[in-house]
C-alpha positions in Angstrom: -11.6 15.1 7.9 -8.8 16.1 5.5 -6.4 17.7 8.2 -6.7 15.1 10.7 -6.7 11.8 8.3 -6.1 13.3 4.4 -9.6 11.8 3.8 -11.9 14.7 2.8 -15.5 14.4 4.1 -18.6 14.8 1.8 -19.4 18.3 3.4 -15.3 19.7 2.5 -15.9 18.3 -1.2 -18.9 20.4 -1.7 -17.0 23.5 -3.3 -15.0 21.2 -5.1 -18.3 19.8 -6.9 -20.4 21.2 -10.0 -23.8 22.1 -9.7 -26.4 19.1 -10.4 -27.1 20.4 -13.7 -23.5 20.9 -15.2 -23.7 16.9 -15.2 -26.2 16.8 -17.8 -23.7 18.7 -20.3 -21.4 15.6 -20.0 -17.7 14.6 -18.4 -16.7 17.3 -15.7 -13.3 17.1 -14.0 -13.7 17.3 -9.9 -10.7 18.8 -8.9 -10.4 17.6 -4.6 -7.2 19.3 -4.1 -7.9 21.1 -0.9 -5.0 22.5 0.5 -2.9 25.6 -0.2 0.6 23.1 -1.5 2.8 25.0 -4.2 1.5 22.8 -7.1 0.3 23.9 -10.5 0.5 21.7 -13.3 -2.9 21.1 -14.2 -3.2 24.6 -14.5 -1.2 24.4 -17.9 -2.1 20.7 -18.8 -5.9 22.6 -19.6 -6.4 23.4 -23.4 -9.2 25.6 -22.7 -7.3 27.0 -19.6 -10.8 26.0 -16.7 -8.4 25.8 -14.3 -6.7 28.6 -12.9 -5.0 29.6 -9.4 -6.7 32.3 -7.6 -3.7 34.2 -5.5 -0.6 32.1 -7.3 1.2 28.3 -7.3 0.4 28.4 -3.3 -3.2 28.4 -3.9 -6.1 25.5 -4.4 -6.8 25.2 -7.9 -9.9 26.4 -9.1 -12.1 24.7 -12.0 -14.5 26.5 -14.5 -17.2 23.6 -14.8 -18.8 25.6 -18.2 -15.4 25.7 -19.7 -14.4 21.9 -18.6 -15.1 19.5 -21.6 -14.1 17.0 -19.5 -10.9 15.8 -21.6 -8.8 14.4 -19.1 -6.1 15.8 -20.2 -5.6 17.1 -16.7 -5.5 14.0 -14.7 -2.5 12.1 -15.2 -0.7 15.7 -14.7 -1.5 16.0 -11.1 1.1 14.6 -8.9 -1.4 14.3 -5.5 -4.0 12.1 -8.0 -6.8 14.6 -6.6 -8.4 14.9 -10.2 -11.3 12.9 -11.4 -13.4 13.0 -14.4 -16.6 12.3 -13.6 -19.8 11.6 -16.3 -23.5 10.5 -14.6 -25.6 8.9 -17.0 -23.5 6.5 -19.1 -26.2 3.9 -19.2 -29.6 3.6 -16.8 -28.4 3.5 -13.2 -24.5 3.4 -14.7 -22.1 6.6 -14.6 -18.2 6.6 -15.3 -15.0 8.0 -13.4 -12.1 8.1 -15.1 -9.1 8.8 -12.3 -5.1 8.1 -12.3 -3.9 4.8 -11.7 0.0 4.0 -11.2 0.3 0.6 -10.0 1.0 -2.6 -11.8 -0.9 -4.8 -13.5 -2.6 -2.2 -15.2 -6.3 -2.9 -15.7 -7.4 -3.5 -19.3 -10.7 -2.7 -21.1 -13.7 -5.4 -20.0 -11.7 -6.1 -16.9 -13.8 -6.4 -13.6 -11.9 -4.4 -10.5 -12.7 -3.8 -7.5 -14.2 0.1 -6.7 -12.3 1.8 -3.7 -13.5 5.0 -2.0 -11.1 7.5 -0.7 -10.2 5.5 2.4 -9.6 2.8 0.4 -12.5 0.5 1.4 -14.4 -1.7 -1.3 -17.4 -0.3 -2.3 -18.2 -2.9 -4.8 -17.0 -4.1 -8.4 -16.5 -2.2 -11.5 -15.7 -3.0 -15.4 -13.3 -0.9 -16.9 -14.7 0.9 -20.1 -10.8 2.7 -21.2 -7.4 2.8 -20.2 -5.6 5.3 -22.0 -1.7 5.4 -21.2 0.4 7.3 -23.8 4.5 8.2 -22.8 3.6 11.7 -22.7 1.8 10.8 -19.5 4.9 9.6 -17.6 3.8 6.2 -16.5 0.8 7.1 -15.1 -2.7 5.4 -16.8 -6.1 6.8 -16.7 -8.1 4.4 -15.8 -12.2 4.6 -16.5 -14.3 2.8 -14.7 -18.2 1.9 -15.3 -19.9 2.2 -11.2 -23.4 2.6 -10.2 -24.8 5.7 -10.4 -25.0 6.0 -6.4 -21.7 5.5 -6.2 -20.0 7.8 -8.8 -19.0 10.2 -6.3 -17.7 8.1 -3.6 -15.1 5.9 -6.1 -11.2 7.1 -6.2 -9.6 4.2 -6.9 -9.6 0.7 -8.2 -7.6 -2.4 -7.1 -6.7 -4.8 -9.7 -5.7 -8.3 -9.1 -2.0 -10.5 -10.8 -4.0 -12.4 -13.5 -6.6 -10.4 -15.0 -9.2 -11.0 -11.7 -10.3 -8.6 -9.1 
């Protein structure tokens, strides 16, 4: 449970999630900030302005799935790296997360890494399909992952390996 262990459970992400069909139209971003923190800056990082802050900077963000293209531009901007784009359907039985990633060595396209859920437990292997890492992103990559289908909404993070090998 988020407040006792930061790890949000499946049932607190529902209002964070798109309905089923919004996947079909392509990348969505899943925004799983949670808690009321005095954060806003994916709020202006948006060029089609989806997310917005109900009652002010104190406030969860909210995302408008029909206006999200799924750009990505938001990730990198978060500071709490609680923003994921997500696409199903990449491939049969593959889908795609693309999520921040600020360690070093920085994966690189073809790579194999290993998928890690929000506890940080392996939840299998993934190849990496993009990295994108441009200065106006201050240091911090976005990573994009190929996973299973199954497991598109359990994987936050990757773990890279010295070396090339997960």
């Amino acid at each position: 449970m988020l407040i006792n262990d930061g790890i949000i459970t499946p049932e607190e992400l529902k209002c964070a999630l798109p309905p089923e069909e919004r996947y079909k139209k392509g990348p969505v971003a899943i925004i799983e900030c949670l808690q009321d923190i005095p954060c806003d800056p994916c709020v202006s990082a948006c060029p089609v302005k989806a997310i917005q802050m109900k009652e002010g900077i104190t406030d969860k963000p909210v995302l408008d799935f029909e206006k999200c293209t799924g750009c990505g531009l938001c990730v990198p901007k978060c500071p709490g790296l609680a923003i994921f784009i997500v696409q199903k359907n990449i491939a049969p039985g593959k889908a795609a997360v693309s999520i921040s990633y600020e360690l070093l060595p920085i994966p690189v396209k073809d790579q194999m890494v290993t998928l890690l859920d929000r506890a940080g437990k392996e939840v299998g292997e993934g190849k990496v399909i993009r990295v994108i890492n441009p200065p106006a992103y201050d240091k911090t990559a976005v990573v994009t992952v190929e996973v299973p289908e199954e497991k598109v909404m359990d994987v936050r993070a990757v773990r890279v390996k010295s070396g090339g090998q997960s």
